[in-house]
VOLOTI-164523 format. One line per 2 residues: number of its first residue (from 1); their letters; for each residue x negated, z negated, y of N, C-alpha, C, O. Coordinates in steps of 0.05 Angstrom, whole numbers, always signed. Layout:
// residues N
NUM	A	X/Z/Y/X/Z/Y/X/Z/Y/X/Z/Y  ... $
***
This chain:
// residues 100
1	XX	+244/+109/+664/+272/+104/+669/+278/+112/+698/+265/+102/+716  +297/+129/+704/+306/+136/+741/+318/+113/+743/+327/+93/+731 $
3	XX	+315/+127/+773/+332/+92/+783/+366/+89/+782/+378/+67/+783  +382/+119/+778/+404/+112/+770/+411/+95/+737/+430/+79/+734 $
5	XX	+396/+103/+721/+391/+86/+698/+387/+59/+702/+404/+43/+695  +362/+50/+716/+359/+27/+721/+378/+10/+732/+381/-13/+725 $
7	XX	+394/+24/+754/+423/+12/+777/+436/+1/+752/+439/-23/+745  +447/+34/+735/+459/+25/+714/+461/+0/+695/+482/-13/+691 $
9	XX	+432/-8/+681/+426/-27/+668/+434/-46/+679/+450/-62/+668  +426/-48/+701/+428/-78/+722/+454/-93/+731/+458/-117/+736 $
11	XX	+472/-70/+731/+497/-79/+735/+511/-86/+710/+531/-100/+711  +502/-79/+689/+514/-90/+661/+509/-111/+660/+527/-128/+657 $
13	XX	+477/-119/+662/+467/-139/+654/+481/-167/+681/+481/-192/+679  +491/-154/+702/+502/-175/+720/+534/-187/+703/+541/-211/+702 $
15	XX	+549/-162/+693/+571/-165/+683/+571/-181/+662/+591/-194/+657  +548/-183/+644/+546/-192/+611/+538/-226/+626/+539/-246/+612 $
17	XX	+532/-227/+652/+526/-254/+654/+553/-263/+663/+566/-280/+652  +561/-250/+686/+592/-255/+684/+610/-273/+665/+622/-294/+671 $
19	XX	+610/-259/+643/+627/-260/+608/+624/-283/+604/+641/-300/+598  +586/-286/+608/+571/-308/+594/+594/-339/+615/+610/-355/+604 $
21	XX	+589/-336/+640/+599/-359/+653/+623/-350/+653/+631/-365/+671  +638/-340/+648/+670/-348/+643/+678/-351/+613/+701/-358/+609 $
23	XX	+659/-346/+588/+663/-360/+574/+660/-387/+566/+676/-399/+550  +633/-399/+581/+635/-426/+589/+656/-446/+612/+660/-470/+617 $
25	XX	+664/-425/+619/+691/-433/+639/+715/-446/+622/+727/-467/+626  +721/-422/+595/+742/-423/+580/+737/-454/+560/+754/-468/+550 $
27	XX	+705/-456/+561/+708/-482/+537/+708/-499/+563/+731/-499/+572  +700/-505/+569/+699/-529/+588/+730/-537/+599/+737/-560/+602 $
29	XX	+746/-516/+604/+772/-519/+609/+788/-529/+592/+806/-545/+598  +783/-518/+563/+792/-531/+534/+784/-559/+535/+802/-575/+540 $
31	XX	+765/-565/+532/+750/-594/+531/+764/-612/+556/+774/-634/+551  +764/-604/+577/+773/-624/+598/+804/-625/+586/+814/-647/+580 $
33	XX	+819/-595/+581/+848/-608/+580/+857/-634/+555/+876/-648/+551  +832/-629/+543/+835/-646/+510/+833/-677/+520/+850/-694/+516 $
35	XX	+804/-682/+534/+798/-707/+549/+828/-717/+565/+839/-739/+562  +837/-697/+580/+860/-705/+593/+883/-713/+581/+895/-732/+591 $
37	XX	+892/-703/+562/+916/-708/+540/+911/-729/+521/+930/-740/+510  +879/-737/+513/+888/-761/+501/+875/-785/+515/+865/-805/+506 $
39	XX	+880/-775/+540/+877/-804/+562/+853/-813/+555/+850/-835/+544  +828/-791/+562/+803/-807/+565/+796/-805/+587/+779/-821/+594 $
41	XX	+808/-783/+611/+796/-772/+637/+833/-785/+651/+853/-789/+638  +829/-789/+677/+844/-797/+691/+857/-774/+706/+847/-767/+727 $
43	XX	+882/-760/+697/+886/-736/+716/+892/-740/+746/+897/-725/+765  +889/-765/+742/+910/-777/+781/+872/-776/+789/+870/-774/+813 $
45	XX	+853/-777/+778/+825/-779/+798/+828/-753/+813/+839/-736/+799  +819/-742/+840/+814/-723/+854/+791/-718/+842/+806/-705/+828 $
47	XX	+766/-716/+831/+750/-696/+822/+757/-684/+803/+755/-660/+805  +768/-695/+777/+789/-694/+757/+811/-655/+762/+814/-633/+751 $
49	XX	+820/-673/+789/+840/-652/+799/+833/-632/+805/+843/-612/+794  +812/-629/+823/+794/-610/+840/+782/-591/+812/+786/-567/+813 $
51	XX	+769/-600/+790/+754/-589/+771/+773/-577/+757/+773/-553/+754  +791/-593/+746/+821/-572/+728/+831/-550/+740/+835/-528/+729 $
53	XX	+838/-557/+773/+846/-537/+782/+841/-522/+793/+857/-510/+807  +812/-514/+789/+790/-500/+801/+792/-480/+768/+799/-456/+767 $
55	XX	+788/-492/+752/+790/-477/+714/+813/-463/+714/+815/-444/+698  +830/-469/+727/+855/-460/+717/+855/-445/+732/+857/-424/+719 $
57	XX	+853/-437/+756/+856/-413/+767/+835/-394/+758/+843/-371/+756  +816/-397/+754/+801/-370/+744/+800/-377/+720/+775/-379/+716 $
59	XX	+816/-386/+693/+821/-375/+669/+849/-373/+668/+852/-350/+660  +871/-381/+670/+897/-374/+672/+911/-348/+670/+929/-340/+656 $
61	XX	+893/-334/+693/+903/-297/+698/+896/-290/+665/+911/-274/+655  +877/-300/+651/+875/-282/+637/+892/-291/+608/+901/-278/+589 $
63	XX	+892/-311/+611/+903/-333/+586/+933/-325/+582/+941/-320/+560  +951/-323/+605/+971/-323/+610/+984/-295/+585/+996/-295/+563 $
65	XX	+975/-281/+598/+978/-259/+578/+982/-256/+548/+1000/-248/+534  +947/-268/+542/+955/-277/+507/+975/-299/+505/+974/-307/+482 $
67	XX	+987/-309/+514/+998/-333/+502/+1017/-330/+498/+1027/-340/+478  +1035/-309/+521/+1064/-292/+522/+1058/-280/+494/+1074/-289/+478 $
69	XX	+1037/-259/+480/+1036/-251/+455/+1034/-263/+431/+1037/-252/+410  +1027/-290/+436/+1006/-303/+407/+1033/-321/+406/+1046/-329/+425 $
71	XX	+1035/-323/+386/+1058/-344/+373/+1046/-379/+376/+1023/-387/+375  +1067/-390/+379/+1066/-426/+386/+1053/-423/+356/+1060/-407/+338 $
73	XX	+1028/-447/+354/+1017/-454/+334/+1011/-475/+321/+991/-480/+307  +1041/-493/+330/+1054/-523/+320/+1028/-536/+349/+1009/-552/+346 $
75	XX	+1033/-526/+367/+1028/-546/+383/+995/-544/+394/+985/-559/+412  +982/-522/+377/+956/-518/+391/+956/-495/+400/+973/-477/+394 $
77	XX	+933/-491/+422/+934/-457/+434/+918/-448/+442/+909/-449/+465  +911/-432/+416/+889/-412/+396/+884/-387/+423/+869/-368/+415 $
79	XX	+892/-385/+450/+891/-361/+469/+854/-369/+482/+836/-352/+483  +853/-387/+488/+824/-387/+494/+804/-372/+466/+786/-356/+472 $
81	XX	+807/-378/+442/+788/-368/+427/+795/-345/+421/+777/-330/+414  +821/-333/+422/+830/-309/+430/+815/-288/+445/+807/-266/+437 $
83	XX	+811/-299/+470/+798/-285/+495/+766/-299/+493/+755/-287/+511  +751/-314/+483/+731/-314/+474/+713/-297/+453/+689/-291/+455 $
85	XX	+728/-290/+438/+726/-264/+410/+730/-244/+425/+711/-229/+421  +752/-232/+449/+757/-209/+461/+720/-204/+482/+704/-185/+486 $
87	XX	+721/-229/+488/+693/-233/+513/+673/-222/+491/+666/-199/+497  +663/-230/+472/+641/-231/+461/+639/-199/+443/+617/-191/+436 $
89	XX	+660/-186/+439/+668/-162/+439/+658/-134/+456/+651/-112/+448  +664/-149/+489/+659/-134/+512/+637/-136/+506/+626/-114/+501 $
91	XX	+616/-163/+503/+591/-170/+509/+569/-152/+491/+546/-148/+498  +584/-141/+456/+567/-136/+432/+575/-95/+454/+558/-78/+460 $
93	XX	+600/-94/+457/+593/-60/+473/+578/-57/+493/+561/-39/+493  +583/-77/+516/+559/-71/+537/+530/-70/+527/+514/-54/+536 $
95	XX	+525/-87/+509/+492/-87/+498/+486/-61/+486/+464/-51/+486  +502/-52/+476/+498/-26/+453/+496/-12/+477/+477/+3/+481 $
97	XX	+518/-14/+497/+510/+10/+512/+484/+10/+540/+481/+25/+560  +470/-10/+532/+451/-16/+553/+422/-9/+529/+401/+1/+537 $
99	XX	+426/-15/+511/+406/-5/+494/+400/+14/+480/+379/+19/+468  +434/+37/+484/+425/+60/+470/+438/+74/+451/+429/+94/+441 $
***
């Protein structure tokens, strides 16, 4: 393998981990806002605060988008698994293209 191949590989494999932790970003942000809405987590706590609004800024940019497209869905919102299926998408091309 040359080493521009190798560079190559390496930087996919940095990006596919990327995907990996911002798709754990996206559930964890789901899950906290769920805890939060039926009043199991305290939104007035500052760690509470600090952790939501830490999620929300680096999933929001991307959420925002589908949600302007995806139709209200009586009150749930289907844009996280949206962009989870889009993630895991990126994740099934980068592999194909790291393997060949």
């Amino acid at each position: 393998m040359s080493v521009g191949n190798a560079f190559l590989a390496a930087v996919f494999e940095v990006l596919y981990a990327l995907l990996n932790f911002y798709v754990w970003a996206l559930i964890i942000a789901a899950l906290l806002s769920w805890l939060v809405a039926f009043g199991i987590l305290n939104p007035y706590n500052r760690f509470v605060q600090v952790v939501l609004g830490l999620l929300t800024r680096i999933t929001e940019p991307l959420l925002a988008p589908i949600r302007r497209v995806l139709p209200p869905m009586g009150g749930i919102d289907l844009s996280p698994l949206v962009l989870i299926f889009a993630i895991y998408f990126l994740q099934s091309f980068i592999r194909h293209l790291v393997i060949g």
